[in-house]
matplotlib code that plots the C-alpha trace (Angstrom):
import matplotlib.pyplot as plt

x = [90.6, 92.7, 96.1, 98.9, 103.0, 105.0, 108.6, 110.7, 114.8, 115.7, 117.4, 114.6, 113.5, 116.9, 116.2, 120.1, 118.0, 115.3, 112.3, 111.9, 110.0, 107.1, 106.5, 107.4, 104.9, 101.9, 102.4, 102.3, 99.3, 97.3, 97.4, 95.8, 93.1, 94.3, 93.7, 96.6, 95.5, 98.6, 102.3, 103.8, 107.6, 109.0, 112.6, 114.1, 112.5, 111.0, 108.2, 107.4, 107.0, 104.5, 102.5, 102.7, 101.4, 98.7, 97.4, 98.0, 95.7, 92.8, 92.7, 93.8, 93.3, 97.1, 100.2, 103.2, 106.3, 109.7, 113.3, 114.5, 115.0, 118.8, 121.6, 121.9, 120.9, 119.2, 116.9, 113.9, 111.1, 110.4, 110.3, 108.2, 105.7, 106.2, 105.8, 102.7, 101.0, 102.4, 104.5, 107.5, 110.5, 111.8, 114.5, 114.5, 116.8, 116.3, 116.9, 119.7, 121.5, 120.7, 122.4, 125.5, 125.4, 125.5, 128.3, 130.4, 129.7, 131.2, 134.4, 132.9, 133.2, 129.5, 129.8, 127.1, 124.6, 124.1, 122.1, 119.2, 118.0, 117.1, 114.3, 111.2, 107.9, 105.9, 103.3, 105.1, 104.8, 107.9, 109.0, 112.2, 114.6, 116.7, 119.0, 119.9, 119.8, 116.7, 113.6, 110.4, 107.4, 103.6, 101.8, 97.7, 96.2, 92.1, 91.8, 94.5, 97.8, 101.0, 103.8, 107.7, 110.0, 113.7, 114.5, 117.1, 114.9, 116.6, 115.2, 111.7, 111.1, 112.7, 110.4, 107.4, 107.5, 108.3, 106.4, 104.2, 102.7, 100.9, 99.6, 97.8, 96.6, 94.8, 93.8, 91.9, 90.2, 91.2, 93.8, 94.1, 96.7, 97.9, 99.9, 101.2, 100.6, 103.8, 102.7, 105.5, 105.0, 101.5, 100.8, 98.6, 96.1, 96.2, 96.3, 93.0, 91.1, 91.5, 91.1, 88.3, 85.3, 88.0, 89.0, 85.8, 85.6, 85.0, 86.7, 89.3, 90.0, 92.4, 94.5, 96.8, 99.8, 102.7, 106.3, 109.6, 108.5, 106.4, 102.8, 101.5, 98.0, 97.9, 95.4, 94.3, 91.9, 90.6, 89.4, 89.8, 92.5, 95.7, 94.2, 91.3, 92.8, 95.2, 92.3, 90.8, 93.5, 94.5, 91.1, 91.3, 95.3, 94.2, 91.3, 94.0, 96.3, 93.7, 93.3, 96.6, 98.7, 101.6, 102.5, 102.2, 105.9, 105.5, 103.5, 104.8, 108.6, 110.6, 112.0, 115.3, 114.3, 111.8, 114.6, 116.4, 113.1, 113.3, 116.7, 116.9, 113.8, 115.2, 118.9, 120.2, 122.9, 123.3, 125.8, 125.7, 127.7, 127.1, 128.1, 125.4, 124.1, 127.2, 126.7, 123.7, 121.9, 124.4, 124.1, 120.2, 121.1, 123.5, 121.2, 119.1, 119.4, 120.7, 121.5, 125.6, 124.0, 122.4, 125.2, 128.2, 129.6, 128.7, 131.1, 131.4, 133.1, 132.4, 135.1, 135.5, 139.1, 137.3, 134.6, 137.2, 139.6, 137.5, 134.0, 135.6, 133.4, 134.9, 136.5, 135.1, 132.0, 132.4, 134.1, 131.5, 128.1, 129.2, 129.6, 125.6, 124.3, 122.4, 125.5, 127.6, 124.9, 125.0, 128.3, 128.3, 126.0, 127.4, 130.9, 129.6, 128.2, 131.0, 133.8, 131.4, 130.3, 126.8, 123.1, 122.1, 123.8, 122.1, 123.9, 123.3, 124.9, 123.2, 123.0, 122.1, 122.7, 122.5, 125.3, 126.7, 123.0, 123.1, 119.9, 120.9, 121.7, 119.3, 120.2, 117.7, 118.2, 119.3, 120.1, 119.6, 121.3, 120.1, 122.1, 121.9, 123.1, 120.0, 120.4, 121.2, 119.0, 119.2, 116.2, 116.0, 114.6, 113.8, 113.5, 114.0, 110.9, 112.4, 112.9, 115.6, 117.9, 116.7, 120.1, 119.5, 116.0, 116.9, 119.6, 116.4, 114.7, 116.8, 117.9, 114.7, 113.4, 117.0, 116.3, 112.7, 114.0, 116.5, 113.5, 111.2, 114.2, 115.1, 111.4, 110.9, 114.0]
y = [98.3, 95.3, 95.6, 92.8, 92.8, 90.2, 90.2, 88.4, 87.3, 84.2, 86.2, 86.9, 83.5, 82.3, 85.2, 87.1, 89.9, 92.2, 93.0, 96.8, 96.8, 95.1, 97.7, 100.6, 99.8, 98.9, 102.3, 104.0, 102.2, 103.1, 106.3, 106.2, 103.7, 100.5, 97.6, 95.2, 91.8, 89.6, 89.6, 86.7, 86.3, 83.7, 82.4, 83.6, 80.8, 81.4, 78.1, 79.6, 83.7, 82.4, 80.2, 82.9, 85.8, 83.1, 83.5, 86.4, 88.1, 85.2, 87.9, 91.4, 94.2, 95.7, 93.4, 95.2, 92.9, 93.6, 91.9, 90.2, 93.0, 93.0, 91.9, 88.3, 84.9, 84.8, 87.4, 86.3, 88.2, 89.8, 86.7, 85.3, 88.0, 88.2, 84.1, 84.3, 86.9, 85.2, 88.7, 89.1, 91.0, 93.6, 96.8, 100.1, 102.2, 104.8, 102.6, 101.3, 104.9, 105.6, 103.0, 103.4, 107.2, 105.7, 103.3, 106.0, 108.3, 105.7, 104.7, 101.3, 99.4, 97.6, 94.2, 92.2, 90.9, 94.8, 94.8, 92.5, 95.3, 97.1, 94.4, 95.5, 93.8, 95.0, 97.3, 97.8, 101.6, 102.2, 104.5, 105.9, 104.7, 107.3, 105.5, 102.6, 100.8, 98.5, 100.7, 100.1, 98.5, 98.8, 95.9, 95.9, 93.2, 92.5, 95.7, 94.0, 96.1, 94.6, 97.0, 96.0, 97.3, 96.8, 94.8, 97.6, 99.7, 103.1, 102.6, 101.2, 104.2, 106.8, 105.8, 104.9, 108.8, 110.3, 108.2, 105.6, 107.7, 110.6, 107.7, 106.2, 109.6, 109.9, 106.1, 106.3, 110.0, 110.6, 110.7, 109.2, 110.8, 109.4, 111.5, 110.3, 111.8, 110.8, 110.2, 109.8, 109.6, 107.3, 103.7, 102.7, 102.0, 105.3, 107.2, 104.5, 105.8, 109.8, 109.4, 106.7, 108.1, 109.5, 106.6, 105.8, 108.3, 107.3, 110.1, 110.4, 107.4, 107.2, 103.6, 103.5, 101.6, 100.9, 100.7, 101.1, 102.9, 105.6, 105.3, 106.9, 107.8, 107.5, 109.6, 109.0, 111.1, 110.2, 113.3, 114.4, 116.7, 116.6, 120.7, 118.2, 115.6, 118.3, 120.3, 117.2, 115.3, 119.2, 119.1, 115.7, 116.6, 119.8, 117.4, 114.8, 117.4, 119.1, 115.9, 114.3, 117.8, 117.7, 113.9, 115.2, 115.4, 115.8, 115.4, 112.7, 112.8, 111.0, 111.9, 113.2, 115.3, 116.9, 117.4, 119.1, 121.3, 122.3, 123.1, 125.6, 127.0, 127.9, 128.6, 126.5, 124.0, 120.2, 117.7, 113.9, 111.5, 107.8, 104.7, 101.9, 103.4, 103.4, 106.5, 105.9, 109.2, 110.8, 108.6, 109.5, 113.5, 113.0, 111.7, 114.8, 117.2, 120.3, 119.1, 121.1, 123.8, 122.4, 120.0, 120.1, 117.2, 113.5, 111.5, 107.8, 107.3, 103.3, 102.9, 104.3, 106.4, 108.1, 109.0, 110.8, 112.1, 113.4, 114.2, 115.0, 112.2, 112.0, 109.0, 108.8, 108.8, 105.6, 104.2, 104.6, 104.3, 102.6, 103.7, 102.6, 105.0, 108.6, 110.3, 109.5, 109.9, 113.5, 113.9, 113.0, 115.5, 118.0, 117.4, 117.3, 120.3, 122.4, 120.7, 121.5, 124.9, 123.7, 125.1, 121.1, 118.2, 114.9, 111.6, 107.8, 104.6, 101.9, 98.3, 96.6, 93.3, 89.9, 89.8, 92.2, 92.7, 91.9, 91.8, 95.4, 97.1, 94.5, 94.2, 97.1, 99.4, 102.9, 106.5, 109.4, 113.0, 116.2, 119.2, 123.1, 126.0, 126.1, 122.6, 119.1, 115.9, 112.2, 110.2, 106.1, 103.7, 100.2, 99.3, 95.4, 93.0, 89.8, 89.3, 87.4, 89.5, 92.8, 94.4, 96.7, 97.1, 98.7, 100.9, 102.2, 103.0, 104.6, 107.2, 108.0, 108.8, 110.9, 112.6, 113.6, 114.9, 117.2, 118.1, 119.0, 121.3, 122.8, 124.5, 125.4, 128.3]
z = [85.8, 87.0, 87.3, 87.4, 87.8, 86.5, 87.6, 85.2, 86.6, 88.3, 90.3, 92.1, 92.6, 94.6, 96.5, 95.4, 94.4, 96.5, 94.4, 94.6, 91.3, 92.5, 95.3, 93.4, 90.7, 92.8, 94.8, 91.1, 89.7, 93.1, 92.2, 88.9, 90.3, 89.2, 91.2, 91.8, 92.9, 91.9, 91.8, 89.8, 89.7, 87.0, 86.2, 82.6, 81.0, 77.8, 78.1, 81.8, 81.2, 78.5, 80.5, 83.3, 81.2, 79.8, 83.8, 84.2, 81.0, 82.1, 85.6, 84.3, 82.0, 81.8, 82.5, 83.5, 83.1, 84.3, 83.4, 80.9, 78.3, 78.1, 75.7, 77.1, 76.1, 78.9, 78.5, 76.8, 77.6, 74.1, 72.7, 75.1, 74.5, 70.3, 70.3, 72.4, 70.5, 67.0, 66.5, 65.0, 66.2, 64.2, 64.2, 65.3, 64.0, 66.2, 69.1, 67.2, 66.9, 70.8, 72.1, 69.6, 71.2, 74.8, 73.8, 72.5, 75.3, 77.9, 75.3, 75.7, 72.8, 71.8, 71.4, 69.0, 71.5, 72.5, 68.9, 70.5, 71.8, 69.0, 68.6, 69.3, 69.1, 65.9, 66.5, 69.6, 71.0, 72.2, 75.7, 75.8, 78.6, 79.4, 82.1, 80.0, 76.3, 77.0, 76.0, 77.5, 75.0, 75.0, 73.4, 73.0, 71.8, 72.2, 75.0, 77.1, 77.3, 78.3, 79.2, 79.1, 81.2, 82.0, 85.5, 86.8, 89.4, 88.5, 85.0, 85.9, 87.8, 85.2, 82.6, 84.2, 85.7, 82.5, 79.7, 81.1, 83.7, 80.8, 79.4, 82.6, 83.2, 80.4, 80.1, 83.8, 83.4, 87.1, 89.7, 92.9, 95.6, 98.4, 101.3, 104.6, 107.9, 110.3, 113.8, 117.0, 120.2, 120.3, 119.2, 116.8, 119.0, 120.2, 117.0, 116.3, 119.3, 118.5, 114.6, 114.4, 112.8, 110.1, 109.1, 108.1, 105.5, 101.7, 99.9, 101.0, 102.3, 105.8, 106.1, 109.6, 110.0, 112.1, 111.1, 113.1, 116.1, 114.4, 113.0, 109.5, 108.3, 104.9, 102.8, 99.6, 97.5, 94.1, 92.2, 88.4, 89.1, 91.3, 92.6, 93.6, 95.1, 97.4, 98.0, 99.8, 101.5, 103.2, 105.1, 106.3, 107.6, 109.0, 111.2, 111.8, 112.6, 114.9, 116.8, 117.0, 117.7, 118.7, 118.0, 114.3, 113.2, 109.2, 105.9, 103.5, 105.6, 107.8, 111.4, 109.5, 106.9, 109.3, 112.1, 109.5, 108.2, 111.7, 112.4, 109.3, 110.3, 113.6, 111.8, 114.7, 114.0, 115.8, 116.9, 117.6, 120.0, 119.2, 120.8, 120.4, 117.1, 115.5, 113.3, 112.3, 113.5, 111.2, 108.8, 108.1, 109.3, 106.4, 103.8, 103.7, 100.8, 102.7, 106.4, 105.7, 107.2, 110.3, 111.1, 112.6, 114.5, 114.0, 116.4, 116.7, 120.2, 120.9, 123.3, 127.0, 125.5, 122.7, 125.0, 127.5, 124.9, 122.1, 124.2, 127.5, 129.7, 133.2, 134.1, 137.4, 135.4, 133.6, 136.5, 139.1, 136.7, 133.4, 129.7, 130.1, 131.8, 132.4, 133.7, 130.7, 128.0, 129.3, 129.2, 125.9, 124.9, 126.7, 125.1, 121.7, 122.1, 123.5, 121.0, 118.0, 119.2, 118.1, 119.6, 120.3, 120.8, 121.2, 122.4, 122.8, 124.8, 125.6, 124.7, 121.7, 121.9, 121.5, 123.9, 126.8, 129.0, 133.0, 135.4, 136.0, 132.7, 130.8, 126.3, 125.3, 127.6, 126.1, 127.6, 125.1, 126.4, 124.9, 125.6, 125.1, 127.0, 129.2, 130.2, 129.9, 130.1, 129.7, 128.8, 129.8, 127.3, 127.4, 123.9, 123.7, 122.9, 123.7, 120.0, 118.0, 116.2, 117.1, 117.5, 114.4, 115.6, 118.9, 117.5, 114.9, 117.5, 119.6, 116.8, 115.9, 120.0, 119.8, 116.6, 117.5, 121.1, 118.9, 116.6, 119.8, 121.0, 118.6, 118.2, 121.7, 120.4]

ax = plt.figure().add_subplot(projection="3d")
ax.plot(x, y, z, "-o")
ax.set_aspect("equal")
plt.show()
């Protein structure tokens, strides 16, 4: 079947907004073997959602619509649908009483445009929005089905996983999965050349692709049940696995939930010293679920004085090699390590750009320390591409080399 995703905001349009909806939904609808060929994004415009849905139906089987359900005058998407299907709109009361209960909850006093969305469309199945007061609708009408969600993302994705994804299940009769492999270390060239005569496989199926320094397999098997669909995508990671070894950092991760998998599996704890990323190794260490007990120092020394006084770098260090350099990034390391008492410390300095590069310490050019009790190392990377703004791009880069070096440590204990 032939899926389509209309977006529905002007918002969008002047570009104020990003569209997460779009992505999120196409992942979903993957899984339960719906095709997606076309993503249409429309103004709130009552004359232009109808002539956009108008295309759309001419190409699809099920419309999925987002935006435009709110309490505004601007939001016109229900009456763009009732008008082009000659429905009318009528009251729920039961949607009337929930968001009367959500009101009072808050204190918030509900003012009379808050009632438009107790509309519904008739003959309208109705999901339940549990995150805010717009619910979501199911219209059918000659074996087309148009679903209505709310624009906010947090909402699109609450009740697509817990009402409109039963219903797909049973709609499609099977299940397709799709898991990631995460590859570091290789390009995709590379991981091509050992994986190639899997990535002609029908079922499952293996895609490749390269994104911010790392490289990801993804599998996806289509099977009747999800203990089907597992079943197959383990044998073809276990063959991946088997080929790619130790380049294989996770299963459906990223570099910093995996570093902190590790880190607990060891019971080891960590430390970072940042100067060109800012904070933003600690930052993603920080996002995981958990990482309190694996770390224990995340320090932001940008200048030459926090360097010395909180890290303990020599002076004669930066003096005689530069903040820049393979001496201090150890140093760095070292320090964090000793102040914070931790098993591993990792470290970065380097240059980011646009500005501050020379012909000998050129922008791009990072040094990554890694220190324990058996030793201390520095790593030299040159990460530029002669790219515009790549500033943020380097600084990616380099905390994700310094995170996997932590990883790769920590699992040698």
């Amino acid at each position: 079947m032939v899926a389509e995703i209309l977006n529905v905001g002007s918002e969008i349009l002047i570009g104020d907004i990003l569209n997460t909806n779009a992505r999120y939904l196409s992942l979903k609808l993957s899984e339960f073997g719906l095709d997606v060929y076309c993503h249409t994004s429309v103004g709130d415009n009552l004359k232009r959602i109808k002539e956009a849905i108008k295309k759309a139906l001419e190409r699809c089987d099920i419309l999925f619509i987002t935006g435009g359900l709110g309490p505004t005058k601007d939001d016109v998407t229900k009456e763009a649908v009732a008008d082009f299907f000659s429905k009318d709109l009528v009251e729920d009361l039961e949607i009337k009483k929930n968001i009367e209960e959500k009101f009072n909850l808050t204190k918030t006093k509900i003012t009379n445009n808050n009632y438009k969305q107790c509309l519904i469309i008739e003959d309208a199945k109705v999901f339940k929005n549990r995150k805010g007061t717009a619910p979501a609708l199911l219209v059918e009408h000659k074996r087309k089905k148009i679903f209505l969600l709310p624009g906010p993302p947090e909402e699109v994705r609450d009740i697509f996983e817990n009402e409109i994804s039963s219903y797909l299940k049973d709609l499609a009769g099977f299940l397709i999965i799709s898991k990631n492999v995460n590859v570091y270390g290789l390009t995709e060239s590379g991981v091509d050349e050992l994986v190639a005569d899997i990535l002609e496989y029908e079922n499952p199926t293996v895609g490749i692709y390269a994104k911010h320094g790392e490289v990801r397999l993804r599998i996806t098997a289509k099977a009747k049940t999800e203990e089907e669909c597992k079943t197959l995508i383990k044998d073809v990671f276990l063959k991946i696995k088997q080929r790619i070894g130790r380049f294989v950092y996770g299963f459906n991760t990223n570099m910093q939930a995996a570093l902190v998998e590790a880190f607990k599996l060891k019971e080891k704890t960590l430390a970072v010293a940042e100067s060109c990323t800012g904070g933003l190794i600690s930052s993603k260490i920080v996002g995981v679920s958990g990482s309190s007990e694996i770390f224990k120092l995340g320090a932001v020394c940008y200048s030459n004085h926090a360097k010395t006084k909180i890290l303990n770098v020599r002076e004669e260090s930066l003096n005689k090699f530069g903040a820049v350099s393979a001496i201090v990034a150890k140093e760095m390391a070292y320090g964090a390590r000793k102040v914070s008492n931790a098993d591993i410390a990792i470290s970065t300095t380097g240059i980011a750009g646009p500005n501050g590069g020379t012909e000998e310490k050129p922008v791009g050019l990072v040094y990554v320390g890694i220190s324990t009790e058996k030793e201390t190392r520095a790593f030299k990377l040159f990460l530029s591409k002669n790219e515009k703004d790549e500033r943020n791009t380097i600084r990616n880069l380099a905390a994700l080399f310094a995170m996997n070096k932590a990883r790769v440590e920590v699992l040698k204990f």
